[in-house]
C-alpha positions as CSV (number, residue, x, y, z in Angstrom):
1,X,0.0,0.0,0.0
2,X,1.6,3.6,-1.0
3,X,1.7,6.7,1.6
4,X,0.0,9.4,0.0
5,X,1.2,13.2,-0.1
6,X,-1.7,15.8,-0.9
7,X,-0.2,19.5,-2.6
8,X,-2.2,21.7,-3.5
9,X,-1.5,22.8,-7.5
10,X,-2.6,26.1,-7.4
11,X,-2.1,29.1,-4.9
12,X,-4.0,26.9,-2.4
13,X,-8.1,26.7,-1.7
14,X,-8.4,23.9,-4.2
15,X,-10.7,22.0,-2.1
16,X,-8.1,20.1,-0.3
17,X,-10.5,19.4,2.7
18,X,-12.6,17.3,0.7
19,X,-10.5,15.4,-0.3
20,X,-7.8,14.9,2.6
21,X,-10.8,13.5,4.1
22,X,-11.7,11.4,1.8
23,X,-8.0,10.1,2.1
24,X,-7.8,10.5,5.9
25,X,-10.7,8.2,6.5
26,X,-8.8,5.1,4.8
27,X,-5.3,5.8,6.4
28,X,-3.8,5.0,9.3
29,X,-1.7,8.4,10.2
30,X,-2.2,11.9,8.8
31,X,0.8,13.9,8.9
32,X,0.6,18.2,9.1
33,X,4.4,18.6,7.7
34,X,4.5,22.8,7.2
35,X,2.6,26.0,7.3
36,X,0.5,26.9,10.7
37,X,-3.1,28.3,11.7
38,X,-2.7,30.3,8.3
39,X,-4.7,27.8,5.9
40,X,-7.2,26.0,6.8
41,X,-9.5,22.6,5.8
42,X,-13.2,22.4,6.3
43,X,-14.8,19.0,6.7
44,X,-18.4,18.1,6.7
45,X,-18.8,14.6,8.2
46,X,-22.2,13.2,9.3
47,X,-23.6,17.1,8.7
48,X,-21.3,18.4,11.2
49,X,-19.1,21.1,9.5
50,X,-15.4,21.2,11.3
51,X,-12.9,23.8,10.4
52,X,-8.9,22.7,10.9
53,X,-6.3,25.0,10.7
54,X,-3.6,23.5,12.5
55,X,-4.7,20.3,13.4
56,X,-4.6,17.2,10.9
57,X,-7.9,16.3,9.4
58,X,-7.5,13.0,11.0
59,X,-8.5,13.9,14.1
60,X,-11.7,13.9,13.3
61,X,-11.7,10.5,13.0
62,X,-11.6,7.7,16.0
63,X,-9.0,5.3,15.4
64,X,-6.8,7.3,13.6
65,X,-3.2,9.0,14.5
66,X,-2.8,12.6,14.0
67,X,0.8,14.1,13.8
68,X,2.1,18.0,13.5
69,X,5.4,17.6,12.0
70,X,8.8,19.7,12.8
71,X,8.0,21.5,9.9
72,X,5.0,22.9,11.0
73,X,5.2,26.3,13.1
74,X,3.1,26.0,16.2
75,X,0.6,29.1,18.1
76,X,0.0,26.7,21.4
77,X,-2.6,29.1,22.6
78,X,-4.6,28.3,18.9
79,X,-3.8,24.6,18.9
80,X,-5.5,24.4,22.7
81,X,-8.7,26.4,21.5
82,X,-8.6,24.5,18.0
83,X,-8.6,21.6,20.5
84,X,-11.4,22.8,22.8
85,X,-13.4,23.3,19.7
86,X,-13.5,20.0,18.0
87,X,-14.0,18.6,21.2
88,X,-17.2,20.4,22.2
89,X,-18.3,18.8,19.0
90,X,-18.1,15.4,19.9
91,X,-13.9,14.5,19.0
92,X,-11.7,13.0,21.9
93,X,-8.5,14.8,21.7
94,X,-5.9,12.6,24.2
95,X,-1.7,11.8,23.6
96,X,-3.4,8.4,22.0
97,X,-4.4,10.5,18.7
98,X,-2.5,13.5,18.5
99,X,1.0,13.9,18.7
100,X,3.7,17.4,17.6
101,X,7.0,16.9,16.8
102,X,9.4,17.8,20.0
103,X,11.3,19.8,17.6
104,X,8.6,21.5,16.1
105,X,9.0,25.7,16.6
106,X,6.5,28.0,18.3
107,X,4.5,31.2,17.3
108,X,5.0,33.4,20.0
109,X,3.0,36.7,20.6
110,X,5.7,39.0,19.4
111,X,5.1,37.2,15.5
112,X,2.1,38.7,14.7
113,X,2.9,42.1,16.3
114,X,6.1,41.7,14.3
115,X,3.8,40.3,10.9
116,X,1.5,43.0,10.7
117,X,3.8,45.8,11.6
118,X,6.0,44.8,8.9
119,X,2.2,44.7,6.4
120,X,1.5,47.9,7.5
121,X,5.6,49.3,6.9
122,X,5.4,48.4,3.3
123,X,1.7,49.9,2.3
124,X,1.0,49.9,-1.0
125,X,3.8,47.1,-1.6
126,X,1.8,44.9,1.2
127,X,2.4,40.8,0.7
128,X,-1.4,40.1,2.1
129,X,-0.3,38.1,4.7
130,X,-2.6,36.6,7.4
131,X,-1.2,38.4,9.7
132,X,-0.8,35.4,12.1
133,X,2.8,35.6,12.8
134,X,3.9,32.6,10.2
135,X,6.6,34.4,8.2
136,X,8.3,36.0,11.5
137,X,8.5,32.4,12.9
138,X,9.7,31.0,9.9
139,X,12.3,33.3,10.2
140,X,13.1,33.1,14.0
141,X,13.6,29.2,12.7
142,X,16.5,29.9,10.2
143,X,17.9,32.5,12.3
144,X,18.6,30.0,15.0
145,X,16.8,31.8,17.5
146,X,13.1,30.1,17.3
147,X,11.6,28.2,20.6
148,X,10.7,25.1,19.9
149,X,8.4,22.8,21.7
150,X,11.2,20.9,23.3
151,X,12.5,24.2,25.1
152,X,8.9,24.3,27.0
153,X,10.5,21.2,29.4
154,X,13.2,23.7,31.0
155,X,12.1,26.7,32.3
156,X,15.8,28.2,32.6
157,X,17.0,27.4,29.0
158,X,13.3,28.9,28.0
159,X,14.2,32.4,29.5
160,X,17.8,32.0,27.4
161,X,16.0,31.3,24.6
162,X,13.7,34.1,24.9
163,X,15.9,36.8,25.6
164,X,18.3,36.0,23.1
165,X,15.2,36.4,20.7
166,X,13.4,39.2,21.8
167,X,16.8,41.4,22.3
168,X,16.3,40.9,17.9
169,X,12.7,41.5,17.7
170,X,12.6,44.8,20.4
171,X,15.0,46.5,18.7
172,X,12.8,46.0,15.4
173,X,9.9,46.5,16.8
174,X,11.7,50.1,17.9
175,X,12.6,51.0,14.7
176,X,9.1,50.2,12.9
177,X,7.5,52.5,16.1
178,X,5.7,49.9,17.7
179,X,5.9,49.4,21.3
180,X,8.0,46.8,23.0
181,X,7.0,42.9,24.1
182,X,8.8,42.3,27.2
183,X,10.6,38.9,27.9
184,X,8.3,38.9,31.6
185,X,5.1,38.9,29.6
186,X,5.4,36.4,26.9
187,X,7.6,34.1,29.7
188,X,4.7,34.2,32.0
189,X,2.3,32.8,28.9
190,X,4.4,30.3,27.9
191,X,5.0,28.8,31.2
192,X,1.1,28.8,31.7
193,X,0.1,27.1,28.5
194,X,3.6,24.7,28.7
195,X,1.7,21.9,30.4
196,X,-1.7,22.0,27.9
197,X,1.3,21.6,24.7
198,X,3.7,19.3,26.4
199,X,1.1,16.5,26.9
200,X,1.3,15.9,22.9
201,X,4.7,16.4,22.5
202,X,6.6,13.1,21.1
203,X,9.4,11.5,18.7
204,X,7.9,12.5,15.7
205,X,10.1,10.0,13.1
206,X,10.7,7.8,14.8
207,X,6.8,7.2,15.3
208,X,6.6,7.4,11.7
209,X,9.0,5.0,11.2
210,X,7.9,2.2,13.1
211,X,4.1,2.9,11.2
212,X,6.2,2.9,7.7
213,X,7.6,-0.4,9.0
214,X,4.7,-1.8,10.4
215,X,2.7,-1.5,6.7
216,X,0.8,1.4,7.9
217,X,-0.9,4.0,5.8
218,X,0.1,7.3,6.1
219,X,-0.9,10.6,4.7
220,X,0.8,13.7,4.2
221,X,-1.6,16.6,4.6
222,X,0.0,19.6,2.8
223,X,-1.3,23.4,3.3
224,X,-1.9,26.3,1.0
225,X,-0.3,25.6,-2.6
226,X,2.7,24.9,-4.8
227,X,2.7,28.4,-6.4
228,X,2.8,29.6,-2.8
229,X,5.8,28.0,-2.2
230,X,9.0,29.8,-0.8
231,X,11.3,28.6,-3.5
232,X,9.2,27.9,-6.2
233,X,6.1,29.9,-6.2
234,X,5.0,33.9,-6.9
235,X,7.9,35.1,-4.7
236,X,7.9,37.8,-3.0
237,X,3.9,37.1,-2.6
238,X,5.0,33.6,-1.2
239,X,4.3,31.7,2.2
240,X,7.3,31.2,4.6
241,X,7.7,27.4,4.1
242,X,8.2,25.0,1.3
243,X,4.7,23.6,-0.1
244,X,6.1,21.6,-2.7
245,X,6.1,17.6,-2.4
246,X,9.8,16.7,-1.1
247,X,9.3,19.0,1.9
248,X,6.3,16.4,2.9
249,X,9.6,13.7,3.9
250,X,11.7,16.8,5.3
251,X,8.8,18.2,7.5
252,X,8.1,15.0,9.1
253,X,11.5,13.3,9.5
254,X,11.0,10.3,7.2
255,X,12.8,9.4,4.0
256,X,11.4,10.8,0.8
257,X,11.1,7.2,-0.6
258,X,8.3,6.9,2.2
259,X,6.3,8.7,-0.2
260,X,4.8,6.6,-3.2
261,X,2.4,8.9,-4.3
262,X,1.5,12.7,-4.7
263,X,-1.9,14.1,-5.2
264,X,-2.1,17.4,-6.4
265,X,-5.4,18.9,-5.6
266,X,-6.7,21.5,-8.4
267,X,-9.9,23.4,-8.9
268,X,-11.5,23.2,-12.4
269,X,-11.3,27.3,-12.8
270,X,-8.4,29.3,-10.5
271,X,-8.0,31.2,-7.3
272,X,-6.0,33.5,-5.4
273,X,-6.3,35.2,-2.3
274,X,-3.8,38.2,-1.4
275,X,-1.5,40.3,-3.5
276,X,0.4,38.7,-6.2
277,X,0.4,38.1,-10.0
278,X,-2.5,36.4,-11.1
279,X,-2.2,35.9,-15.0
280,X,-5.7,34.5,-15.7
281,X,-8.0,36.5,-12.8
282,X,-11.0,37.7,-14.1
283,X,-12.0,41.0,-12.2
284,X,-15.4,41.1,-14.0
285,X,-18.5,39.6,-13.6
286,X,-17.2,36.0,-14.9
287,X,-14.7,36.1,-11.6
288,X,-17.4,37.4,-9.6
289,X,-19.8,34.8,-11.0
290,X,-17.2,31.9,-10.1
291,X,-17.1,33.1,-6.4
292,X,-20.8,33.2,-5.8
293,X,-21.5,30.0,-7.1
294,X,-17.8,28.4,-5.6
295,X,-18.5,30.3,-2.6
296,X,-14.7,31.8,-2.5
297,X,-14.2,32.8,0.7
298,X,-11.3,31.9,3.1
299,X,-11.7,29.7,5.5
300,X,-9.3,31.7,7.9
301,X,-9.3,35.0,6.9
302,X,-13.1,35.1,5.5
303,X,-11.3,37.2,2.4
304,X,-12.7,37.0,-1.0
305,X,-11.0,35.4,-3.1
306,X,-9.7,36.6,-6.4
307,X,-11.1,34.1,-8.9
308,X,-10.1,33.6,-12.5
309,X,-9.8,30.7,-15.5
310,X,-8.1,27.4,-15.1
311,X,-4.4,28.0,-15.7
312,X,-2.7,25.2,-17.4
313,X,1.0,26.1,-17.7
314,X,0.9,26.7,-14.3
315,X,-0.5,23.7,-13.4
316,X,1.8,21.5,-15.7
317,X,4.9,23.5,-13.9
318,X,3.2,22.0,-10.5
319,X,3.0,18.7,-11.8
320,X,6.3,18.8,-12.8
321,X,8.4,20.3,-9.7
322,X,6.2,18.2,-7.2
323,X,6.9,15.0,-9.1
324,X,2.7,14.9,-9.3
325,X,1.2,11.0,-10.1
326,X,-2.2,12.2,-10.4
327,X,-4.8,15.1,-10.2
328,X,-7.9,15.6,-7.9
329,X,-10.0,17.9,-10.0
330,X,-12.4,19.6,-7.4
331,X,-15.6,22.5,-8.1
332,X,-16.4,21.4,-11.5
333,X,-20.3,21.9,-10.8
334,X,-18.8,25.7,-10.0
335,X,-18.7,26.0,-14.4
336,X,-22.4,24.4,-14.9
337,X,-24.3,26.8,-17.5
338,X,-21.0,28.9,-18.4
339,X,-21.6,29.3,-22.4
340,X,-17.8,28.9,-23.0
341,X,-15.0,28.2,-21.0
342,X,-11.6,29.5,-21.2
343,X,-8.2,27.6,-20.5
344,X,-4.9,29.5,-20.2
345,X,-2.6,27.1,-23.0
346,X,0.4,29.9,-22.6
347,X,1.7,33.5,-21.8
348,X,3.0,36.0,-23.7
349,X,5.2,38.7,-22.9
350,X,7.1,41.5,-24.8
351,X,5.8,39.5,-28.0
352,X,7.5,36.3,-27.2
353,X,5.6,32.8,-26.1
354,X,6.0,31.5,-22.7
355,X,5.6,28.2,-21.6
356,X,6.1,28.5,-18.1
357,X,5.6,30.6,-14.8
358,X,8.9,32.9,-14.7
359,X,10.7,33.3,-11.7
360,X,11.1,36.9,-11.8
361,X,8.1,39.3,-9.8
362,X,8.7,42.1,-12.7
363,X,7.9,39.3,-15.6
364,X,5.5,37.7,-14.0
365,X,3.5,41.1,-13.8
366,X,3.9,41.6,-17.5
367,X,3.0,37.8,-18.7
368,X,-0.1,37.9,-20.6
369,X,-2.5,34.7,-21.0
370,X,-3.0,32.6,-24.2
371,X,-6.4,31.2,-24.2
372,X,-8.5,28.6,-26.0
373,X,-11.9,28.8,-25.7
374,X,-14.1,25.6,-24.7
375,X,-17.8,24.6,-25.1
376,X,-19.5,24.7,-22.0
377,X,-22.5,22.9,-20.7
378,X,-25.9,23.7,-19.8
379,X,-27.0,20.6,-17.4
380,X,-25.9,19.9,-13.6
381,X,-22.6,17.6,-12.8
382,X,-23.6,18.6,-9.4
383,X,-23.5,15.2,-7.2
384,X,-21.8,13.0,-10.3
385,X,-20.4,9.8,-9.4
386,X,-19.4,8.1,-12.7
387,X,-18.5,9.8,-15.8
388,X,-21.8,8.5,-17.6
389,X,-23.5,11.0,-15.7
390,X,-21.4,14.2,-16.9
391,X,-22.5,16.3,-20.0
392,X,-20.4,15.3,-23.1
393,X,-18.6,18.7,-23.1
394,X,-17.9,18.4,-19.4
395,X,-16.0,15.3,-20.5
396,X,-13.9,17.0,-22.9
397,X,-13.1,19.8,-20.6
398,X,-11.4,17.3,-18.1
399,X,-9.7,15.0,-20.7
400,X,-8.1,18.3,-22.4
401,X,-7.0,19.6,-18.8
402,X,-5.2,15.9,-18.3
403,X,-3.6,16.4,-22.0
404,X,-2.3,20.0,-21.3
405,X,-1.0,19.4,-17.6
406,X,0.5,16.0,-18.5
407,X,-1.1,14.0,-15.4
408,X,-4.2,12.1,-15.1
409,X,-7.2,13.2,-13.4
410,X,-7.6,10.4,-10.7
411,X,-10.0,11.7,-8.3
412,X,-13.1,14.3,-9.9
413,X,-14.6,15.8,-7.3
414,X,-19.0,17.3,-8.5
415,X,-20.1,18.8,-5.0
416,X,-18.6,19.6,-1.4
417,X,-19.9,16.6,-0.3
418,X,-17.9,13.6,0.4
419,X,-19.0,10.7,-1.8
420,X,-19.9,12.9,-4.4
421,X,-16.6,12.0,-5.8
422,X,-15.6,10.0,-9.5
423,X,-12.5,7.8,-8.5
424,X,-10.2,7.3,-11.5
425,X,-7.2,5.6,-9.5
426,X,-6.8,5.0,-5.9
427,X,-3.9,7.0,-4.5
428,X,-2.9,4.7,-1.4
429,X,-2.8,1.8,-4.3
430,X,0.1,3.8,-6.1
């Protein structure tokens, strides 16, 4: 049986709840393996609606193990009321089912001071960031200076660790004109809320190892999308963490042959939420038309989302860098009774053809889309479960998005709910 990563293909919001529960519900650990309380998964199981930001989507389900990896960065005070919340609603949370990486680093309340100070610094240059402290974090992680969940155990070595961070983040927060956190205060919280984190803390890999041994199923649950990713995606208007595939082994602390198979997760048309370029949006009544019937808004921030056609070149690039085996196509009902249907086959810029996302923020502003125009159809695929019951043109639509991203479509996805779902190829059969 193959361990499954899901990546999102797009700049995240593809639908990934869906279908990581789908997943979730046939495996036997679900790994979190980077990003934070920034992106979040809504579930709908037995008609009750849970939204996940930082916990695994597992959770949600008895029997199975939930795991934060070191790549994820931790806010203790939301995991304990993300905790308190699915638990009012009927889900044991105990050290049996959940478990975060001893190594895994913490969002402290300086980080989002720090996040949106920095926002509000560059104005009209903003990032659209969450404001949640994520990219500070990260940073505090790669400047050696991050507390981690480990350093919680020791009181002494956490005052070190603190100071020797906050005597860098003071003196920024004195030169942006923002008044100062002291040590005292965010000692004082961290000591009180040690306990409620330290109860989950565990080994990490080697946990995962001995399920990998064992024949286990795991899943690696990725967050936000590949064209958010640090190295590889819209930089500057980036997350802080890697989103790609290969960071699913290095977030968790298991080989990268432990994963058999990816899963990127795509929506039929495309989204973004934030600043950034956005080659296909559609700032007209067609983009306003796809978030009213795709109900495009986020499941953190509650921001609309900017909504446009289905980009191909940028989905092939995502299939390509994340080594993708296979597609989950989600919102198709979302295009029901459009007359036409647009698919972005290429860019131009300065007169030349593109044929793939550039790296650089000043081309990427200029790239223009190259569009061919599709057929739509008039009747529902709302609730579809076999491709007998899709309009012909709907059909096409999907087979040409396989033939221009160069991956299948295993999974189709025709409504938010769960077994409303065409499966092509099972992802934990490789």
């Amino acid at each position: 049986m193959a361990n499954v990563a899901v990546i999102g293909a797009q700049w995240g919001d593809e639908g990934k709840g869906k279908i990581v529960d789908w997943l979730s519900s046939r495996a036997d650990v679900v790994v979190r393996f980077q990003g934070g309380h920034n992106a979040g998964h809504t579930l709908v199981i037995d008609g009750v609606e849970y939204k996940l930001s930082l916990l695994p989507s597992g959770i949600v389900r008895p029997g199975k193990m939930s795991v934060i990896g070191n790549g994820v960065v931790v806010d203790p005070w939301h995991l304990v009321k993300e905790i308190k919340t699915v638990s009012e609603k009927g889900v044991a949370v105990t050290p049996d089912n959940l478990m975060i990486a001893d190594s895994a680093p913490l969002i402290l309340p300086v980080h989002p001071v720090l996040d949106k100070a920095m926002e509000t610094a560059r104005g009209g240059k903003a990032l659209g960031t969450t404001g949640r402290g994520i990219g500070p974090a990260y940073e505090d992680k790669v400047a050696r200076r991050a507390v981690r969940v480990c350093d919680l155990e020791n009181p002494a070595h956490l005052r070190d660790r603190l100071e020797n961070m906050m005597l860098h983040h003071n003196a920024l927060l004195r030169g942006l004109g923002v008044p100062e956190i002291s040590v005292d205060e965010i000692y004082t919280q961290l000591l009180d809320i040690a306990p409620q984190v330290l109860r989950f803390k565990g080994v990490v890999w080697k946990v995962l190892d001995n399920a990998r041994r064992d024949g286990k199923r795991i899943l690696f649950e990725g967050a936000q999308g590949a064209m958010l990713d640090i190295d590889h995606g819209t930089y500057p208007f980036v997350t802080s963490s890697n989103t790609m595939a290969a960071q699913a082994a290095l977030g968790a602390g298991i080989g990268p042959d432990s994963v058999n198979y990816v899963l990127g997760i795509a929506k039929a048309y495309t989204t973004r939420v934030g600043s950034g370029p956005f080659p296909t949006e559609q700032d007209n009544d067609i983009g306003q038309g796809l978030r009213d019937r795709g109900h495009e808004y986020g499941t953190v921030t509650g921001r609309k989302r900017r909504c446009g056609w289905f980009d191909a070149v940028m989905v092939r690039q995502t299939v390509k860098v994340c080594g993708i085996h296979g597609i989950a196509l989600t919102k198709l009902d979302v295009l029901d009774g459009m007359r036409e249907i647009k698919i972005c086959v290429g860019y131009e810029r300065d007169g030349r053809r593109l044929d793939h996302f550039p790296a650089c923020a000043i081309q990427q502003a200029q790239i223009q889309p190259l569009y061919e125009t599709m057929p739509g159809w008039s009747e529902s695929t709302r609730g579809a479960r076999s491709w007998a019951e899709l309009p012909a043109a709907a059909v096409k639509y999907v087979r040409h998005i396989e033939e221009l991203i160069g991956a299948p479509v295993s999974v189709l996805s025709t409504s938010p709910e769960r077994d409303d779902t065409i499966l092509m190829r099972d992802p934990f059969l490789g």
